[in-house]
C-alpha positions in Angstrom: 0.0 11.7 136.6 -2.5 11.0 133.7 -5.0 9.7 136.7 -4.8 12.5 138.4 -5.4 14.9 135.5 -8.2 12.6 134.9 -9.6 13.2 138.4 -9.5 17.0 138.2 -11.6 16.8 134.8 -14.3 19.8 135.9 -18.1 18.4 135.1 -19.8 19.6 131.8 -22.2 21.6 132.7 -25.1 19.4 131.4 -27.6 21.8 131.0 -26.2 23.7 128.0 -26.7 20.3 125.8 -30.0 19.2 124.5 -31.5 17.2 121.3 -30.5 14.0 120.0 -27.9 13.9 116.7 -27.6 10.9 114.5 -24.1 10.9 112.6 -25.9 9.6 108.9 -23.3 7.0 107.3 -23.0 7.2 103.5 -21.1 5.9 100.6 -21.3 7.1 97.3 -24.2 9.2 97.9 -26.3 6.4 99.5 -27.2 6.2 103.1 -27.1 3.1 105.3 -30.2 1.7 106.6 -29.5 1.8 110.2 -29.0 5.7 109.8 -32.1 5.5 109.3 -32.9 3.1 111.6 -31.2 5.3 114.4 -33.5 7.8 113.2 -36.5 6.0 114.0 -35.0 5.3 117.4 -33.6 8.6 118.2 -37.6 10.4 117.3 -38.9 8.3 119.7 -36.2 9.1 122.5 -36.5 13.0 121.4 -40.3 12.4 121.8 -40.1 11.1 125.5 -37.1 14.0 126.1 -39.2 16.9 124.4 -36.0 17.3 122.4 -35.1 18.2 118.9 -33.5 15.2 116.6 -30.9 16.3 114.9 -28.9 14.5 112.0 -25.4 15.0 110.5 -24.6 14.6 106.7 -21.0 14.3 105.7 -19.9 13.6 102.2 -19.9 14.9 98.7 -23.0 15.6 96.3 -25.0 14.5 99.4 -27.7 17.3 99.6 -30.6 14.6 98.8 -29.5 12.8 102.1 -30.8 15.8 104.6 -34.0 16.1 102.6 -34.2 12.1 103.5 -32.9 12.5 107.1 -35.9 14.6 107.6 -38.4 12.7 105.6 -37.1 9.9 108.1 -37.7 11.9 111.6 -35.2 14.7 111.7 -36.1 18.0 112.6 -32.5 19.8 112.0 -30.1 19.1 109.1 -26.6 19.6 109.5 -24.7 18.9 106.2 -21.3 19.4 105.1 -20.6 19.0 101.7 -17.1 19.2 100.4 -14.8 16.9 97.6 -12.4 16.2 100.3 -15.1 14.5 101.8 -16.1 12.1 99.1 -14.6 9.1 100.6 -14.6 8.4 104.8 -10.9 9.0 106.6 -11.3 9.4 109.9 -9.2 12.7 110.6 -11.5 15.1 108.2 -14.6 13.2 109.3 -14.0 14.1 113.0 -13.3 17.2 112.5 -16.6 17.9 111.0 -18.5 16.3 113.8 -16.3 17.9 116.7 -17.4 21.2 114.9 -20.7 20.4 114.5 -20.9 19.0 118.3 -19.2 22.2 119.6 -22.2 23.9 117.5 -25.3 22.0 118.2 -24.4 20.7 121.6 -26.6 17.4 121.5 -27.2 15.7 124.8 -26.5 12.2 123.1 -24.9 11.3 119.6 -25.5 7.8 118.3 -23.7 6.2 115.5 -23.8 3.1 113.3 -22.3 0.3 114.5 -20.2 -0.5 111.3 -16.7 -0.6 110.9 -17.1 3.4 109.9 -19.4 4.2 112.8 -17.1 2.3 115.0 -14.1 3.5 113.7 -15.6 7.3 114.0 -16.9 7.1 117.1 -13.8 5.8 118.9 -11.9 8.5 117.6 -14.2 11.3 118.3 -14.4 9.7 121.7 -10.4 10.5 122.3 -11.0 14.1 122.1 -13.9 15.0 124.2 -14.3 14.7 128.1 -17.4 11.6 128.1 -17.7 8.0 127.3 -18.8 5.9 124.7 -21.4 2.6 124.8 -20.3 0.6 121.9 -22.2 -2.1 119.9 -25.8 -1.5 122.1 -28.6 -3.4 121.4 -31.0 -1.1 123.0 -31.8 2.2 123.7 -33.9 4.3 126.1 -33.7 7.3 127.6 -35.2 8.4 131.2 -37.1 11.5 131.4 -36.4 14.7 133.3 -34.7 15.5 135.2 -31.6 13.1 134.7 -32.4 12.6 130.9 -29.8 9.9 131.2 -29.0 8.1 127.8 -29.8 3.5 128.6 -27.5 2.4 126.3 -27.3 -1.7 126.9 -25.6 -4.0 125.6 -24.3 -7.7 125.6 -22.0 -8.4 128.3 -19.8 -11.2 130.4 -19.5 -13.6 126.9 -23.3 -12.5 126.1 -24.7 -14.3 129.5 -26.2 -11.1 130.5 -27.3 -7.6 129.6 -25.4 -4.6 130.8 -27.1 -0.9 130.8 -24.0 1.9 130.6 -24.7 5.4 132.0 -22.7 8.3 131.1 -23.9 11.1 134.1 -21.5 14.2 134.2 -20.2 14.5 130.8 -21.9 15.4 127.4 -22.3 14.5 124.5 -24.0 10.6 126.3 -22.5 8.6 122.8 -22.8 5.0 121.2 -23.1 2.9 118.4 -25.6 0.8 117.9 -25.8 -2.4 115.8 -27.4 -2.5 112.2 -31.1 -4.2 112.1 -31.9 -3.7 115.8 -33.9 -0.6 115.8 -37.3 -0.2 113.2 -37.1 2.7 110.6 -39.8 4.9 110.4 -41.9 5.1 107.0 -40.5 8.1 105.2 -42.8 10.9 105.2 -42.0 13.3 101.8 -44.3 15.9 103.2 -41.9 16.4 106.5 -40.0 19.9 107.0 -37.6 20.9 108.9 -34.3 23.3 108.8 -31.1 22.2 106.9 -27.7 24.1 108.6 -24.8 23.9 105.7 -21.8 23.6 108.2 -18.1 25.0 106.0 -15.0 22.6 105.4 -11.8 23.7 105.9 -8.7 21.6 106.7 -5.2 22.6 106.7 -2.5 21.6 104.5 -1.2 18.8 105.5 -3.7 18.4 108.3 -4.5 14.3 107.1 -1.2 12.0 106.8 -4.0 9.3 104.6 -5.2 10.1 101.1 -7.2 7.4 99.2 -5.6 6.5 96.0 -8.4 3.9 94.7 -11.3 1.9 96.1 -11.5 -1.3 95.1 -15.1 -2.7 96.1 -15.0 -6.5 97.8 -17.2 -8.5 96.1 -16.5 -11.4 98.5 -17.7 -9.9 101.5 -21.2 -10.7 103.0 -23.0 -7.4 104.3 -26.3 -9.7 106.0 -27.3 -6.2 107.6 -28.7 -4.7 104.2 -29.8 -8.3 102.9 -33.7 -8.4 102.0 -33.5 -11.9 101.8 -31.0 -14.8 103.8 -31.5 -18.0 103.8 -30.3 -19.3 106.7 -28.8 -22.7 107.6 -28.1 -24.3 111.4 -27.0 -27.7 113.0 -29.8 -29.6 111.0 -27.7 -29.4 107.7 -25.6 -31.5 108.8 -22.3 -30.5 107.4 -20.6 -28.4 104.8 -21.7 -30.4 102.1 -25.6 -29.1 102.7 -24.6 -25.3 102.0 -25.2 -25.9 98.4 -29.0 -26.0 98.9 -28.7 -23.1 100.5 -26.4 -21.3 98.5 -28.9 -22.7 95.2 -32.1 -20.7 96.6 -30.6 -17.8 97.5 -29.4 -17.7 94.0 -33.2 -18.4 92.8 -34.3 -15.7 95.5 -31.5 -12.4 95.0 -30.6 -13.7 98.3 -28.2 -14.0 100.9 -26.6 -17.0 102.9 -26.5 -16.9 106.8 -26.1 -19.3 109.4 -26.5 -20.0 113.1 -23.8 -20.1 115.9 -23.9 -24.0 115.3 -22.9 -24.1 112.0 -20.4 -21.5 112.3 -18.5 -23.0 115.8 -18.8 -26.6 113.3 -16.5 -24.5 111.1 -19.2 -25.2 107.9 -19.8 -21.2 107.4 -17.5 -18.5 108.4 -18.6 -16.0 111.1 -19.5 -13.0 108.7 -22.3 -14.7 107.4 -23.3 -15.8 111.5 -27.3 -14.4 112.9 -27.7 -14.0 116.5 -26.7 -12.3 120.0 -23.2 -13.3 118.7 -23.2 -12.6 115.1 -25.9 -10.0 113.2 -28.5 -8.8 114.1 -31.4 -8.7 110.8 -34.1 -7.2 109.6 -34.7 -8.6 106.3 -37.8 -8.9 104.2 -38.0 -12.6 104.0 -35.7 -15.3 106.0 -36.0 -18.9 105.7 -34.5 -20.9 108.7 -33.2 -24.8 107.7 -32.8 -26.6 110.1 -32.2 -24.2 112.6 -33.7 -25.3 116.1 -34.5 -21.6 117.5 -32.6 -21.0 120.5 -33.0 -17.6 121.9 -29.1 -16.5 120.9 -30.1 -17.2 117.3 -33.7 -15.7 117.1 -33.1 -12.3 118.7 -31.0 -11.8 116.0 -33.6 -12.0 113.2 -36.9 -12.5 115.2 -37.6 -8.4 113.7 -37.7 -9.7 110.2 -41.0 -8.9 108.4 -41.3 -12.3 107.3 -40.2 -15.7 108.7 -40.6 -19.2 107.0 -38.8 -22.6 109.4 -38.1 -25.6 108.2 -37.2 -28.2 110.7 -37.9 -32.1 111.3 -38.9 -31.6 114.9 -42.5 -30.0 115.2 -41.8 -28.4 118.5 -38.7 -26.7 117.2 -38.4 -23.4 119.4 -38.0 -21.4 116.2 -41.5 -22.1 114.9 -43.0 -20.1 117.4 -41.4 -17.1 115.9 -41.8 -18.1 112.1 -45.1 -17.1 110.3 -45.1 -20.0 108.5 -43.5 -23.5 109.4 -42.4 -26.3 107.2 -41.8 -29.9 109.2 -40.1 -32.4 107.5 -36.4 -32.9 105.8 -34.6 -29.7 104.6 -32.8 -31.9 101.9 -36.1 -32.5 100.3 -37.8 -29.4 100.9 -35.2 -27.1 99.9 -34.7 -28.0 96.7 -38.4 -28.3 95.7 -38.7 -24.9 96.6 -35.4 -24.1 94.3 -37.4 -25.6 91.5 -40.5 -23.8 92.2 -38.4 -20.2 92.9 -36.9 -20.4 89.6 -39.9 -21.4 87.9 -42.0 -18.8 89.0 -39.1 -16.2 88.1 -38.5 -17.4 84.5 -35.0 -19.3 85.6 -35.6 -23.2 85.1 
């Protein structure tokens, strides 16, 4: 029965939807990079469409985040603003951006690929008549007439890249992961209209209600780290993740490791860079012993700076590094420690 209701589904009629919306992630009144990062991706579809990009802005006290959304590429603002919104829950959340689709009709809505984003987009998916690419790598869109949404992704245990087409239905949607897609520079002077979209839920309308937040301080978020220092099969075992662990301490940084280390069970997979693992655009990223294969450097080859240190001259992962180290990580690590602290007042 439920595949035949399926089948008689009538088409959208595609030509009422146009522009491309980014759903903005927040929390506590500070945006996520890759909304921003979507951003920079979505002006450059709308661009090649001739479309509007459109954001949405869900939260409370979060006025300052359209303002940004526009200094960042958007041309429309939608923002609803509302206490009950101060925290994510998924029920009031999608009921905002079911409204808000129903209103703005967007040809294609792209989301974070973050536990919200994810979370959020499979549950709007549930109530509307189209599909959803999740966790895409890259994005494109074709031209007119089909103005069909590329989203591609990973596929068949990451051997191959698949590109997922959504044609009869609208809204196209996906998520996309953090750090793949390149920001634009903010521009202050940007305008553009901001649409303040009314909150109303009914009693009892959401069975969740948040009685505290208590923040993990364990967790590793590698997405939003400036700087990682990074750590592969060269390090030999577990023992090694002390050097690393010491100059990310003398750097503000951040741990992160290769497929090899993590399948060696040294590092856990949170803190894993690569097709598999995250995907990062840091400021700085120092690769230890780390030999460069293509799994681990399309997951940080977008970094804006990249330093290798490796014993073997042709490593692979010097040809993506701006600067390259050879010799033993056990010796060069810790002399550049020394030196971080020094030159930041710590020794």
């Amino acid at each position: 029965m439920a595949v035949e209701q399926l089948q008689k589904q009538p088409a959208t009629d595609i030509s009422q939807y146009e522009g491309i919306l980014v759903v903005v992630e927040q929390r506590e009144g500070k945006a996520k990079k890759v909304s921003w990062q979507l951003l920079g991706q979505g002006r450059r579809m709308a661009d090649k469409l001739g479309a509007p990009l459109i954001a949405l802005v869900i939260g409370h006290q979060v006025e300052h985040l359209a303002q940004e959304a526009i200094a960042y590429g958007a041309e429309k603002v939608y923002i609803c603003d509302h206490e009950y919104l101060k925290d994510y829950r998924t029920k009031p959340y999608s009921k905002v951006c079911l409204n808000v689709f129903a209103l703005a009709k967007p040809e294609i809505v792209l989301y974070g690929a973050t536990a919200t984003g994810r979370d959020l987009a499979g549950a709007i998916a549930t109530h509307l008549p189209t599909g959803l690419t999740a966790d895409c790598t890259e994005l494109d869109v074709e031209p007119n007439p089909s103005r069909l949404l590329l989203a591609s992704r990973p596929a068949f245990s990451e051997k191959m890249m698949a590109t997922i087409l959504c044609k009869k239905y609208r809204p196209q949607m996906a998520t996309a992961r953090p750090g793949v897609f390149q920001a634009l520079l903010p521009d202050q002077t940007r305008t553009g209209d901001v649409i303040n979209v009314p909150f109303h839920l009914e009693s009892g309308e959401t069975a969740t209600r948040i009685i505290d937040f208590i923040s993990d301080t364990n967790s590793v978020n590698l997405e939003e780290a400036d700087i990682i220092v990074a750590g592969g099969r060269g390090l030999g075992g577990p023992d090694a993740l002390k050097l690393l662990q010491d100059l990310a301490d003398a750097l503000d940084g951040t741990v992160g490791a290769s497929r090899a280390a993590v399948d060696a069970g040294w590092v856990k997979h949170e803190r894993q860079i690569g097709q598999t693992g995250h995907t990062v655009r840091s400021k700085l990223i120092i690769a230890a012993g780390i030999s460069g294969a293509v799994q681990f450097t399309v997951g940080m080859q977008h970094s804006d700076l990249i330093i290798a240190i490796n014993k073997d001259p042709d490593a692979p992962i010097f040809q993506v590094a701006q600067y390259g180290i050879v010799g033993d990580l056990f010796e060069i690590l810790p002399a550049m420690t020394v030196e971080a602290k020094k030159r930041r007042g710590m020794a």
